[in-house]
LUMVEX-636250 format. One record per residue (C-alpha): x, y, z; residue number from 1; residue in three letters. Coordinates in Angstrom, 2 decimals. Each point is the difference from the previous one (the first is absolute). Layout:
// LUMVEX-636250
REC       px       py       pz  seq  type
REC        X        Y        Z  NUM   ALA
...
***
This chain:
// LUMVEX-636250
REC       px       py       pz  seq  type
REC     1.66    -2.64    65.03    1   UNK
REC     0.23    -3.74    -1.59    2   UNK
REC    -1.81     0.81    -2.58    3   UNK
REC     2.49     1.79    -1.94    4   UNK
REC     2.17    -2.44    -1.04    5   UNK
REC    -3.08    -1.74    -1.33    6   UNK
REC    -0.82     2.67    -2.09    7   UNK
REC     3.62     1.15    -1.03    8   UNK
REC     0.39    -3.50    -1.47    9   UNK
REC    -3.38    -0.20    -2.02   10   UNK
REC     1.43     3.38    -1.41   11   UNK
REC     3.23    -1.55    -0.93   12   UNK
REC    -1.51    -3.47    -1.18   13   UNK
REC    -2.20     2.32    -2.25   14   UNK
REC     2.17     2.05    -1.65   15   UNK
REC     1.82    -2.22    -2.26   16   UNK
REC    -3.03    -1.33    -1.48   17   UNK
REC    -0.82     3.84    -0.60   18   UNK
REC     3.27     0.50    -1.29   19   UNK
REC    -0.28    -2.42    -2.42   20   UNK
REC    -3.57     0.58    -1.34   21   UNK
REC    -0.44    -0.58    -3.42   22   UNK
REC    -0.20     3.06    -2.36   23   UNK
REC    -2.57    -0.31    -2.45   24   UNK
REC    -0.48     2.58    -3.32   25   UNK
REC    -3.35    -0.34    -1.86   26   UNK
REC    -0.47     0.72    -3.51   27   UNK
REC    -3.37     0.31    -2.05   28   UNK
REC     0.80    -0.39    -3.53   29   UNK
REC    -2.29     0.01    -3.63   30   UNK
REC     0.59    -3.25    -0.63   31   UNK
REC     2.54    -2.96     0.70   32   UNK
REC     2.03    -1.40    -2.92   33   UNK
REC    -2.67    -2.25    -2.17   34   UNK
REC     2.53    -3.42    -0.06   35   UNK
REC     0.46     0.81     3.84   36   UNK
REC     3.28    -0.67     1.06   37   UNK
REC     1.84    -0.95    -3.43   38   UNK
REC     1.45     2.95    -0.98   39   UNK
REC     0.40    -0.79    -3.76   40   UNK
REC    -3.32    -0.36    -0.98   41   UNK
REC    -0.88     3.59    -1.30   42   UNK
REC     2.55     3.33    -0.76   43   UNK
REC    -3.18     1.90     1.94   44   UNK
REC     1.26     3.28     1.79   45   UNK
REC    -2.60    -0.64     2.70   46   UNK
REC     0.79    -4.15     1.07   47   UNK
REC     4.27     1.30     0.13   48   UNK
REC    -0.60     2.46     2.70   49   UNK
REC    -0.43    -3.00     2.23   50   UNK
REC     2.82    -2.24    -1.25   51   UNK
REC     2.65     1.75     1.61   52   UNK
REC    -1.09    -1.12     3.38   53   UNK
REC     0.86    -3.30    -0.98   54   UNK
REC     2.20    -0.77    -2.86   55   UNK
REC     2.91     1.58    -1.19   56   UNK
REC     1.65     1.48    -3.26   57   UNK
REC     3.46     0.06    -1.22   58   UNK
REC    -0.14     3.71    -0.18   59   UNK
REC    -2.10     3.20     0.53   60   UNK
REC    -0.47     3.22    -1.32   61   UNK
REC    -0.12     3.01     2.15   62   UNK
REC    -2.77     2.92    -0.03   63   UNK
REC     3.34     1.87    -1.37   64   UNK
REC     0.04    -2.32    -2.67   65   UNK
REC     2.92    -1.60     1.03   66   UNK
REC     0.50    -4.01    -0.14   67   UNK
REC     1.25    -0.61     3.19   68   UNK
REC     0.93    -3.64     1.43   69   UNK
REC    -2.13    -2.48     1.80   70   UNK
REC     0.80    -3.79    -0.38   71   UNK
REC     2.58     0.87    -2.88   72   UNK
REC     2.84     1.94     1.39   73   UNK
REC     1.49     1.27    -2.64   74   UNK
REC    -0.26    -0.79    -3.86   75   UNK
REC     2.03     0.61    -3.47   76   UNK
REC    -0.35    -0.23    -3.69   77   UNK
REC     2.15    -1.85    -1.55   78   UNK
REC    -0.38     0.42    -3.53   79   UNK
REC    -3.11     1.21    -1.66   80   UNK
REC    -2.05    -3.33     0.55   81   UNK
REC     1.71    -0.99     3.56   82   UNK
REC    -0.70     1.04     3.90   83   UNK
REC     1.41    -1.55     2.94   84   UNK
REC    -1.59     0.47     3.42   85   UNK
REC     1.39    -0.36     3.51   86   UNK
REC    -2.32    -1.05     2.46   87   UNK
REC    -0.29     0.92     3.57   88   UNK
REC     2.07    -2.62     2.36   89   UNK
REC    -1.68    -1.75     2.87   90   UNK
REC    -3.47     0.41    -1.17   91   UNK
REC    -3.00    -3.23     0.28   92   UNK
REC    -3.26    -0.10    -0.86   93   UNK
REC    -2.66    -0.21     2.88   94   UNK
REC    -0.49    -4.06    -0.44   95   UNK
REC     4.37    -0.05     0.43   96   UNK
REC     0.69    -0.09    -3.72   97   UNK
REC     3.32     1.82    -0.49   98   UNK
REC    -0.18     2.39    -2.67   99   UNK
REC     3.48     0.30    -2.10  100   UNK
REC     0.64    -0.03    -3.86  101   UNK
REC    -1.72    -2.99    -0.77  102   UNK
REC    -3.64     1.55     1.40  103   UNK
REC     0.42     2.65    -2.72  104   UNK
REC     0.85    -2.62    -2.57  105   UNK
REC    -3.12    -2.72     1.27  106   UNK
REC    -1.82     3.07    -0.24  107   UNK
REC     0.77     0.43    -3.87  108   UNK
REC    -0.35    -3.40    -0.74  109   UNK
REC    -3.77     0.22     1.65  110   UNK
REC    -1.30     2.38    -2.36  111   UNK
REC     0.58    -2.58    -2.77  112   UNK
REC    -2.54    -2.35     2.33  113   UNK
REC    -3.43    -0.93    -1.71  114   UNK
REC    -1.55     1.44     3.39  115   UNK
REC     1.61     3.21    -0.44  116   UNK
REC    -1.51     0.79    -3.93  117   UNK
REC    -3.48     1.15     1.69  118   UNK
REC     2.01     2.49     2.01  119   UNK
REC     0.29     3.60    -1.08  120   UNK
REC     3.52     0.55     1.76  121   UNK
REC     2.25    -1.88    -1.36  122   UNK
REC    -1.13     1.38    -3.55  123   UNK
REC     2.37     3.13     1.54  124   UNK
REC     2.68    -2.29    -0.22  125   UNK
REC    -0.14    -1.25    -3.35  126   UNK
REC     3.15     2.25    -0.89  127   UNK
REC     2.34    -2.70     2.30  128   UNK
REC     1.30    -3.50    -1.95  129   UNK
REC     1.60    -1.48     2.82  130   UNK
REC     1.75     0.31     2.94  131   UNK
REC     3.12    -1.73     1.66  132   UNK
REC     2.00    -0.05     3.43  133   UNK
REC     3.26     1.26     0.12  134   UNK
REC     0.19    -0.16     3.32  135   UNK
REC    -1.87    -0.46     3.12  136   UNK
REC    -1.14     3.51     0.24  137   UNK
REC     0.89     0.49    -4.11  138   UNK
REC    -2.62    -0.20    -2.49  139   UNK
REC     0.75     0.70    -3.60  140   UNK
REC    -3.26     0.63    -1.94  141   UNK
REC     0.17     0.51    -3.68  142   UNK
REC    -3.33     1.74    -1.98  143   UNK
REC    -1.50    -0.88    -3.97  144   UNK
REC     0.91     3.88    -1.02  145   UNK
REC     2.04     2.74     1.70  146   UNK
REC    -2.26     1.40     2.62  147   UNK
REC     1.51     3.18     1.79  148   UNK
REC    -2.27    -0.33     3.36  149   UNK
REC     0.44    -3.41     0.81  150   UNK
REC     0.79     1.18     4.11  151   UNK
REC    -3.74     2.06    -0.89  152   UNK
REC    -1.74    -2.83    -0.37  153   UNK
REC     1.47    -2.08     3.03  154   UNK
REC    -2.20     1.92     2.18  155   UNK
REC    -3.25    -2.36    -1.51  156   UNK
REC     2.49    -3.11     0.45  157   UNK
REC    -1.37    -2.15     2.98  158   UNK
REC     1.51    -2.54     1.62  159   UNK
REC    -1.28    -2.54     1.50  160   UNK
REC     1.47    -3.97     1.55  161   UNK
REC     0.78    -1.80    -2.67  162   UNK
REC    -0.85    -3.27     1.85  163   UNK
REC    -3.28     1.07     1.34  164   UNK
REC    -0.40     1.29    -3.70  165   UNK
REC     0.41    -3.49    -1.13  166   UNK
REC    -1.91    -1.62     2.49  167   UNK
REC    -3.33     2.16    -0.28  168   UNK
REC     0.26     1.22    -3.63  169   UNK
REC    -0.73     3.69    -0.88  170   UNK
REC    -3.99     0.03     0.91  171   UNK
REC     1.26    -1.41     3.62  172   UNK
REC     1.57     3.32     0.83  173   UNK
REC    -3.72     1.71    -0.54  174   UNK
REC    -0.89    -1.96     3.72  175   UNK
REC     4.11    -0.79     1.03  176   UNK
REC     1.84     2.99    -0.67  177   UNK
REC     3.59     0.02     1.86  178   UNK
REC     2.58     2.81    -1.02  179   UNK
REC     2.59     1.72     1.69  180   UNK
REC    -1.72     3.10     0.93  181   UNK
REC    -0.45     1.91     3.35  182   UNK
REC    -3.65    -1.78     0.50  183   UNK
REC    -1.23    -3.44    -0.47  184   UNK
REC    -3.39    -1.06    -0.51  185   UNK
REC    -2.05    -1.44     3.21  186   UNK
REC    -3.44     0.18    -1.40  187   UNK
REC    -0.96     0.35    -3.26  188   UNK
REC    -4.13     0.55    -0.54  189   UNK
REC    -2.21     1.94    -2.71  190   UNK
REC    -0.31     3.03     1.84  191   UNK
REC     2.48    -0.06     2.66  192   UNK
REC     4.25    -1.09    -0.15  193   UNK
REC     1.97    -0.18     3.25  194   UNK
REC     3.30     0.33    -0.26  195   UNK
REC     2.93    -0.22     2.70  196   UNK
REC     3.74     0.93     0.17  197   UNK
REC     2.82    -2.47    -1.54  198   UNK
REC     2.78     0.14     2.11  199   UNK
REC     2.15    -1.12    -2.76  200   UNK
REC    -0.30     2.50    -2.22  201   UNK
REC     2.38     2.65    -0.92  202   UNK
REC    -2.80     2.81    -0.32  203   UNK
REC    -0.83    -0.27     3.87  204   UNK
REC    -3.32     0.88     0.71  205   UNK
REC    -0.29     2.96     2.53  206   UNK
REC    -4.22    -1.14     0.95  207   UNK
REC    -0.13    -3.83     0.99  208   UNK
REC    -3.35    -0.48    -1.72  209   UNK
REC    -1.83     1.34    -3.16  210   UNK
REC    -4.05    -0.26    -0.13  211   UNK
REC    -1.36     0.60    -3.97  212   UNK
REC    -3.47     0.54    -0.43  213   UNK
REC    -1.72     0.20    -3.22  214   UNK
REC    -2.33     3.11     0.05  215   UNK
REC    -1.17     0.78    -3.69  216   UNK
REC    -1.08     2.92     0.68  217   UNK
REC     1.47     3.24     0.72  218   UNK
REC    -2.81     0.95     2.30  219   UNK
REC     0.11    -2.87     2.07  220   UNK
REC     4.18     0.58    -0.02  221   UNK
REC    -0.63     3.01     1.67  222   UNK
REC    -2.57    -0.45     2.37  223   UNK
REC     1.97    -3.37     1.33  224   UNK
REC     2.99     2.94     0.31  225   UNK
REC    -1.90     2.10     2.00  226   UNK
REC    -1.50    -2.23     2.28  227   UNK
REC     3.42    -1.59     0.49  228   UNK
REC    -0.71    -3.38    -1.52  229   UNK
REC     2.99     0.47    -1.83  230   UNK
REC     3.20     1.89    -0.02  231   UNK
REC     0.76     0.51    -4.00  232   UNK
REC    -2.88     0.50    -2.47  233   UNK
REC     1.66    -0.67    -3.52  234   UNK
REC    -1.35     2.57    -2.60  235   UNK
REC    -2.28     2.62     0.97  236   UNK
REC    -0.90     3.17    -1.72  237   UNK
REC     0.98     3.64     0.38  238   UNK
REC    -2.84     0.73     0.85  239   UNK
REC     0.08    -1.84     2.75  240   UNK
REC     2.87     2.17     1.74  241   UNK
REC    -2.13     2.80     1.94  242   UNK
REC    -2.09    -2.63     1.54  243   UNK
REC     3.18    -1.99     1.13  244   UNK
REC     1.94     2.82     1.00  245   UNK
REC    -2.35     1.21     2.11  246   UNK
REC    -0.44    -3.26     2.13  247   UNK
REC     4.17     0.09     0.26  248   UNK
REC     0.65    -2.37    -2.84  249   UNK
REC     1.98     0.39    -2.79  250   UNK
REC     0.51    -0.81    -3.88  251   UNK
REC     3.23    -1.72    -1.21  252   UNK
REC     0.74     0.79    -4.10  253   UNK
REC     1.42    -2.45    -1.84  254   UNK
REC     2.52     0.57    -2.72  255   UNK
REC    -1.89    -0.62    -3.23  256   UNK
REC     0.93    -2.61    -2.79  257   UNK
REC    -3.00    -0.08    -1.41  258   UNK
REC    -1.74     2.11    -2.36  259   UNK
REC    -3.67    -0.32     0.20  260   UNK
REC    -1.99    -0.63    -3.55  261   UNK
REC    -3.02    -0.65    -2.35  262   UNK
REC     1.14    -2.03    -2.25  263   UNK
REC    -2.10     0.20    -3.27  264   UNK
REC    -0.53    -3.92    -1.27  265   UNK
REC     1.08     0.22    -3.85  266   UNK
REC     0.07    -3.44    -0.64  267   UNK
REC    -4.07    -1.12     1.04  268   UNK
REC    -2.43     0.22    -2.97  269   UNK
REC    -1.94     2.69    -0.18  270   UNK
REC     2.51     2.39     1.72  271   UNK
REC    -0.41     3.60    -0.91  272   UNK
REC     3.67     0.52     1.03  273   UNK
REC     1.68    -1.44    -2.89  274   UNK
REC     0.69     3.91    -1.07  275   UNK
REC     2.82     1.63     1.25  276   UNK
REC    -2.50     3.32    -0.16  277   UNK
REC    -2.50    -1.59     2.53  278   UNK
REC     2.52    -1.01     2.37  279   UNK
REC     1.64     2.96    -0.07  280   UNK
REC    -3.28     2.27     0.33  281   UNK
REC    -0.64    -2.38     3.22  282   UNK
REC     3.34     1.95     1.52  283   UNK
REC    -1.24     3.45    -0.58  284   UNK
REC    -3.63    -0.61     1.12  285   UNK
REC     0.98    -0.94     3.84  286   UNK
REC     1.45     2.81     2.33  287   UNK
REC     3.01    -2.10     1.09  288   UNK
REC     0.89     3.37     1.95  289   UNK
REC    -3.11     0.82     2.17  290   UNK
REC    -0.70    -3.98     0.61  291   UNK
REC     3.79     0.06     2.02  292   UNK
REC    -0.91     2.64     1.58  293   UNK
REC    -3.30     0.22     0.86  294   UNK
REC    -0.25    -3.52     0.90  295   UNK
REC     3.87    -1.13     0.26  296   UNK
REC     0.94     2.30     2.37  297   UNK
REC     2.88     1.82    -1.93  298   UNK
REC     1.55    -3.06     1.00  299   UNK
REC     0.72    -0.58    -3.85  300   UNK
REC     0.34     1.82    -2.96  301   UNK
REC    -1.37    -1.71    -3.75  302   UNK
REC     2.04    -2.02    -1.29  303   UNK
REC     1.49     0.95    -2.96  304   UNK
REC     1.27    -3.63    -1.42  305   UNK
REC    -0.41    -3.81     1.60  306   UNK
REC     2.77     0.17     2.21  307   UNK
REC     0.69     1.44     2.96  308   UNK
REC     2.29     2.74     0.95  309   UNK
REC     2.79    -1.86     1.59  310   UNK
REC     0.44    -3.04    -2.65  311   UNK
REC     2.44    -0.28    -2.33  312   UNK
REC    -1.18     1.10    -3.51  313   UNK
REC    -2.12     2.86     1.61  314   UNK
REC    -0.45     3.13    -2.50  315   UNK
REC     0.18     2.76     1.63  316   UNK
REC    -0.42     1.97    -3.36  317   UNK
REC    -3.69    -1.00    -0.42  318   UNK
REC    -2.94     1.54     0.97  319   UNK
REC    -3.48    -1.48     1.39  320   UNK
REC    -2.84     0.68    -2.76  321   UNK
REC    -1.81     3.17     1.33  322   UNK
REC    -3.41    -0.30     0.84  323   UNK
REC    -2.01     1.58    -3.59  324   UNK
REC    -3.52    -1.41    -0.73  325   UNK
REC    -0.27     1.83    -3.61  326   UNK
REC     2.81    -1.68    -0.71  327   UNK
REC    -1.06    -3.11     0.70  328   UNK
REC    -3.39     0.83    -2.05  329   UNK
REC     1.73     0.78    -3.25  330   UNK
REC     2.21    -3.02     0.42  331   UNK
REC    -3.05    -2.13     0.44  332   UNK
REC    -1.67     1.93    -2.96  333   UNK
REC     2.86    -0.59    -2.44  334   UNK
REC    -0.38    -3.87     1.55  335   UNK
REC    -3.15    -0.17    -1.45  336   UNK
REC    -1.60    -0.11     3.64  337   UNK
REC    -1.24     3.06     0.14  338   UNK
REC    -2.98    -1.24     1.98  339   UNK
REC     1.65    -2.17     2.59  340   UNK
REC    -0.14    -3.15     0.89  341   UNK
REC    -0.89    -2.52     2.99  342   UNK
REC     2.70    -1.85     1.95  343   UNK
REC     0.53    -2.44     2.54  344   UNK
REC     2.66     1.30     2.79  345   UNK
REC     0.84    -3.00     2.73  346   UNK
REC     1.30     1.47     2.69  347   UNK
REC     0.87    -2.02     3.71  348   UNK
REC    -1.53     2.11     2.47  349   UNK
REC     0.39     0.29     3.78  350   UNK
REC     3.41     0.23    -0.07  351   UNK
REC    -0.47     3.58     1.38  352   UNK
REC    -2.23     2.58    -0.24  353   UNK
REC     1.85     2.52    -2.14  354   UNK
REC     0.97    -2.90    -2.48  355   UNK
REC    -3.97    -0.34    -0.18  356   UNK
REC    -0.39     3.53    -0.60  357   UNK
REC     2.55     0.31    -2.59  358   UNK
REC    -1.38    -2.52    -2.05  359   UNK
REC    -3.33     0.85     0.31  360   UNK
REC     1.22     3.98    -0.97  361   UNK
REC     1.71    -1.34    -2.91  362   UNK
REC    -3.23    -1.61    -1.11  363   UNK
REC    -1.64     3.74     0.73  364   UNK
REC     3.01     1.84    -2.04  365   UNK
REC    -0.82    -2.61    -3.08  366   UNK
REC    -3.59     0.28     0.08  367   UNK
REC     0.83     4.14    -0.99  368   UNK
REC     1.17    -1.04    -3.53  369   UNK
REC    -3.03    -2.88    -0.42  370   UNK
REC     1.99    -3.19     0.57  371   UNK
REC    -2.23    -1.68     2.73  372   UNK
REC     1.33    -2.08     2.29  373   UNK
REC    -1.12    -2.74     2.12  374   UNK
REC     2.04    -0.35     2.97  375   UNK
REC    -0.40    -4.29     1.28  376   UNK
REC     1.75    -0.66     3.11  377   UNK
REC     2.12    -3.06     0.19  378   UNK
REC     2.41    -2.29     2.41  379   UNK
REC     3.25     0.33    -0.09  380   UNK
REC     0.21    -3.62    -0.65  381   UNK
REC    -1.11     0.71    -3.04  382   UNK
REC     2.14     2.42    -1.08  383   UNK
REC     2.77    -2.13     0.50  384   UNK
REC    -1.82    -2.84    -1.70  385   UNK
REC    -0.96     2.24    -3.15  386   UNK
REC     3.54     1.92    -0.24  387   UNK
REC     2.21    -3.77    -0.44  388   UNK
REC    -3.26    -2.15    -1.50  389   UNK
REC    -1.79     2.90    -1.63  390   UNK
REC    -4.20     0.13    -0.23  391   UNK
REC    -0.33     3.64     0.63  392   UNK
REC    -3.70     0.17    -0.30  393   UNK
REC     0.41     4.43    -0.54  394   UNK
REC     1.89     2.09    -2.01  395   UNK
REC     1.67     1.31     2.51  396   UNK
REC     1.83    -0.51     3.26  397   UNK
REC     1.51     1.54     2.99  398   UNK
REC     3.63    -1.49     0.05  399   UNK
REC     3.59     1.53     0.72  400   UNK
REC     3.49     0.26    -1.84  401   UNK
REC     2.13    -1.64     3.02  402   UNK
REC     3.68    -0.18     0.10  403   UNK
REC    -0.47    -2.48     3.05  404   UNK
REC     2.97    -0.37     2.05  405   UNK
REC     2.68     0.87    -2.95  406   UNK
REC    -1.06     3.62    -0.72  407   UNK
REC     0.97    -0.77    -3.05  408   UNK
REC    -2.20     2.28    -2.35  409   UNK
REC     0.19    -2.66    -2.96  410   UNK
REC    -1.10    -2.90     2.14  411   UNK
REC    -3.65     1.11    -0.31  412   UNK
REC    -0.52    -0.09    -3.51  413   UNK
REC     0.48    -3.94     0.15  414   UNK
REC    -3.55     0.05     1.24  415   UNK
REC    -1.80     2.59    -2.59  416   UNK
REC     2.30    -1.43    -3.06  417   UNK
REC    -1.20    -1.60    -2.98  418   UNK
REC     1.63    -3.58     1.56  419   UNK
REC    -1.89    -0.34     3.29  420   UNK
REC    -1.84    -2.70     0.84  421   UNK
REC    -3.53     1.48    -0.35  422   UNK
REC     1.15     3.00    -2.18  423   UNK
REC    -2.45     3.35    -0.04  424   UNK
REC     2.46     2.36    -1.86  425   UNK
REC     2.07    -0.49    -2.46  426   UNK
REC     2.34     2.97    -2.03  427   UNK
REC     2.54    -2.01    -2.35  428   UNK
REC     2.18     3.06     0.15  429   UNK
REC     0.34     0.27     3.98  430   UNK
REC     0.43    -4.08     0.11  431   UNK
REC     3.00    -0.16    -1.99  432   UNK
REC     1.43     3.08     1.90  433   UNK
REC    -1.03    -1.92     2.86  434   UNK
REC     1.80    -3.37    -1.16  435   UNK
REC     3.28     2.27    -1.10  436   UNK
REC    -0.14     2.16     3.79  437   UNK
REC    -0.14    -3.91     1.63  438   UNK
REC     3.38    -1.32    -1.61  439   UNK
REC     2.03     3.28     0.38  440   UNK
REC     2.71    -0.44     2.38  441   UNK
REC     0.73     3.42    -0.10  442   UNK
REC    -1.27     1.76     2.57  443   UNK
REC    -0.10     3.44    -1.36  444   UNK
REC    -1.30    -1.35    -3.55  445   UNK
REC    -2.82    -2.03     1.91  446   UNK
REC    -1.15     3.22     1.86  447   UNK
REC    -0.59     1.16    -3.47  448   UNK
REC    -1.64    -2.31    -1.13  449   UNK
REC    -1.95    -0.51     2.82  450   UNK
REC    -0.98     4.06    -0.26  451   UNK
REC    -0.44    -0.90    -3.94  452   UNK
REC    -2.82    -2.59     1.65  453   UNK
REC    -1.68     2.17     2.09  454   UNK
REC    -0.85     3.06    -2.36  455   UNK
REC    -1.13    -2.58    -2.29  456   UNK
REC    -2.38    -1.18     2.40  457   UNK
REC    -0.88     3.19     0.79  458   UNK
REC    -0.38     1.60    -2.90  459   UNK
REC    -2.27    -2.98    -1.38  460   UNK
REC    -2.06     0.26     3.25  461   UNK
REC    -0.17    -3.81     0.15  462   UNK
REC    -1.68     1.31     3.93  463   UNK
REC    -1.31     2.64     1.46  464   UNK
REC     2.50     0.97     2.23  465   UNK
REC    -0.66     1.21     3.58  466   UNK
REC     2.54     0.47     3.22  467   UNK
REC     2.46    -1.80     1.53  468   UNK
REC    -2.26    -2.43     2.25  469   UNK
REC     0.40     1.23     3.68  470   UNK
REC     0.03    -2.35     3.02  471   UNK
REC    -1.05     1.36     2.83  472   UNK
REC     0.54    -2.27     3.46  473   UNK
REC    -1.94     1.04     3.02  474   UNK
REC     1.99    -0.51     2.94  475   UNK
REC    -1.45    -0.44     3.67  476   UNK
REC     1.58     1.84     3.06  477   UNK
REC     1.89    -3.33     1.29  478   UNK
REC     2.05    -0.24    -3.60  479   UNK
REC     2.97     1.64     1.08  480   UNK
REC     1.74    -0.94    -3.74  481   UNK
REC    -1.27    -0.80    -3.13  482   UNK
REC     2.77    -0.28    -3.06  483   UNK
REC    -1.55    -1.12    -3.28  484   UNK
REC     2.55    -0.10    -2.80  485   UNK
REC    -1.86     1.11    -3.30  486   UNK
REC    -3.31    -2.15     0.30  487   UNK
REC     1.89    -2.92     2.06  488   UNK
REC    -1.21    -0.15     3.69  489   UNK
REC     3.45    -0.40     1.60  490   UNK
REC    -1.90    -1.21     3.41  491   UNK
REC     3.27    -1.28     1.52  492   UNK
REC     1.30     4.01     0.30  493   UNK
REC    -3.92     0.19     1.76  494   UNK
REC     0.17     0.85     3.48  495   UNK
REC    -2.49     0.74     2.26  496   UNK
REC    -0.88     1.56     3.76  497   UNK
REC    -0.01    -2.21     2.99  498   UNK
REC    -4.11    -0.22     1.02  499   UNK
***
């Protein structure tokens, strides 16, 4: 009878602590962003899924299309080359840094740094000439040209403690980083990032911790899924779905912004795609429609231009090139390449199976009208170093037309125009309709323009367009919520099962 008590109060002194347990979500991911934990390094679709976690932006777009507020409040124009931005009251940075108008305006003034010129970001920035406090919570920021998206393009602006800015430079944020977002980093290694909740953030986090583990391949994704190694499995295939579904798992679609390519290198000597004819043969000789559905699913449809469905500037008036291998034959004939021709095709592989497959079918669908292909594997490291520095060692590559966060349909052509960095395309006509669509503060006239952009590209086949790219997320039974927005991982809306 006296023992009891004893073990009525080893119940009770055990229950808070299980009350309390820690709840912990874990992620496997492709890769982790290349410049780790400094967010500005690269304009990568891939390394800004992760950001979120941790750093903030002054605005967001929704999978609507809709900017919608996050540290910025509420915004204005002005006049055609001014904006001013209210930011969100009684908001700090992990480290205590209070974040008011003067953040946004160090923040400016940073992207003029020596340390930031390496730095692919801030490039998407180069439309703002200063910026000033009105106020506290005012900032007034004034752009080169009239830009009609300037709220857009918030949703790439980071911020990040201006102090702690100063005192580790740019590169320190790659091993420091501190934002203002739900998470902040605990442990920070090549193939593994712990993160736990900030209690100061606005975004509360709804799991207390977040394990990421780098798993390149889609394979290994899975399998750690199944066996319960981890909770999320970033980027599977469709054809992964009867295998999952049959175990009680489940596949989470993502809302593309992304249009998967092959860009065809014009600008490499001894390129056989200087002629609009070849590229344009290289459309009608692969069977966009039976790769997305054999092999995608039906989860997509071809694409019929480089933007995606829900940007602004998409054409709903054009039509994906219809899969017609005599067509492409006569085309090559009048080309003068009658008999084909060998090519190098660098593809990054392992990302998951049906990507492999697609490429490898595209290489299959080429070979029927003689051009030969050699499909070479390479890292994704490299595509990012080869896309900003250039060195493309084949004539042609698997890349994408991404709108990023903006879903703005002109932003991608930045990347594939005659002015990049390590150009591979360049059409005079569609740059200058480019530069006119960038300066247009008219909405309505820059949706023309933009549309103006897009046929162009189209029509000149500077790629051989594809599908929207899909992301598929595996999701374990103890993920009760998973809420990307577009390709951001929102992992503060992330909620998971008590074990």
């Amino acid at each position: 009878m006296q023992r009891m008590p004893v073990l009525l109060a080893i119940v009770l002194w055990m229950a808070p602590a299980a009350a309390h347990a820690e709840s912990l979500l874990r992620v496997g991911m492709i890769a982790m962003p290349p410049a780790q934990g400094n967010p500005f390094f690269t304009t990568g679709t891939t390394p800004h899924m992760f950001y979120p976690a941790i750093y903030d932006t002054l605005t967001q777009v929704n999978e609507q299309g809709d900017v919608v507020p996050q540290l910025a409040i509420s915004w204005a124009r002005v006049d055609d080359l001014t904006w001013t931005f209210d930011i969100r009251p009684d908001t700090t940075f992990s480290n205590g840094e209070a974040i008011n108008a003067e953040t946004v305006v160090a923040m400016v003034d940073a992207f003029e740094r020596d340390d930031f010129i390496p730095f692919s970001l801030p490039r998407e920035f180069d439309f703002i000439a200063s910026a000033r406090a009105l106020d506290s919570h005012t900032v007034e920021i004034t752009t080169t040209a009239p830009h009609a998206l300037v709220p857009r393009y918030m949703s790439f602006f980071y911020l990040v403690p201006p102090q702690h800015l100063t005192n580790k430079g740019a590169a320190g944020l790659a091993s420091d980083p501190i934002g203002s977002g739900s998470y902040v980093v605990e442990d920070w290694l090549a193939e593994r990032v712990m993160l736990r909740a900030n209690p100061e953030s606005w975004r509360a986090p709804k799991v207390d911790r977040v394990e990421a583990l780098v798993l390149t391949q889609a394979t290994t994704r899975r399998q750690a899924l199944e066996s319960g190694r981890i909770d999320v499995a970033i980027n599977l295939g469709p054809d992964d779905e009867p295998r999952l579904t049959a175990q009680g798992l489940r596949l989470h679609p993502r809302n593309p912004v992304r249009i998967s390519v092959v860009a065809m290198n014009t600008e490499i000597d001894g390129t056989p795609f200087t002629d609009v004819r070849v590229r344009q043969a290289m459309n009608y000789a692969v069977n966009t429609l039976a790769i997305t559905q054999a092999l995608m699913g039906g989860y997509v449809e071809p694409a019929s231009q480089p933007t995606p469905a829900n940007a602004i500037g998409f054409d709903p008036s054009l039509e994906p090139y219809p899969y017609d291998p005599d067509k492409a034959r006569t085309l090559l004939d009048e080309a003068g390449m009658a008999d084909g021709f060998d090519v190098i095709f660098e593809v990054v592989t392992g990302a998951n199976s049906a990507t492999d497959a697609v490429m490898q079918q595209v290489a299959a669908d080429l070979a029927r009208v003689k051009v030969r292909v050699e499909v070479r594997p390479i890292l994704y490291s490299q595509v990012v170093s080869k896309m900003t520095q250039g060195g493309w060692d084949g004539h042609m590559f698997s890349v994408d037309f991404a709108t990023g966060p903006t879903m703005d349909g002109l932003r991608p052509f930045r990347l594939h125009s005659c002015t990049w960095s390590a150009p591979w395309f360049c059409d005079p006509v569609a740059e200058a309709l480019y530069q006119e669509a960038k300066v247009t503060v008219d909405t309505t006239k820059r949706i023309a323009l933009t549309r103006q952009v897009i046929k162009r590209y189209r029509d000149q086949a500077s790629s051989i367009l594809l599908f929207p790219i899909l992301g598929l997320d595996g999701l374990g039974p103890r993920v009760k919520t998973w809420a990307p927005v577009n390709d951001r991982l929102m992992l503060h809306e992330a909620e998971v099962f008590a074990d």
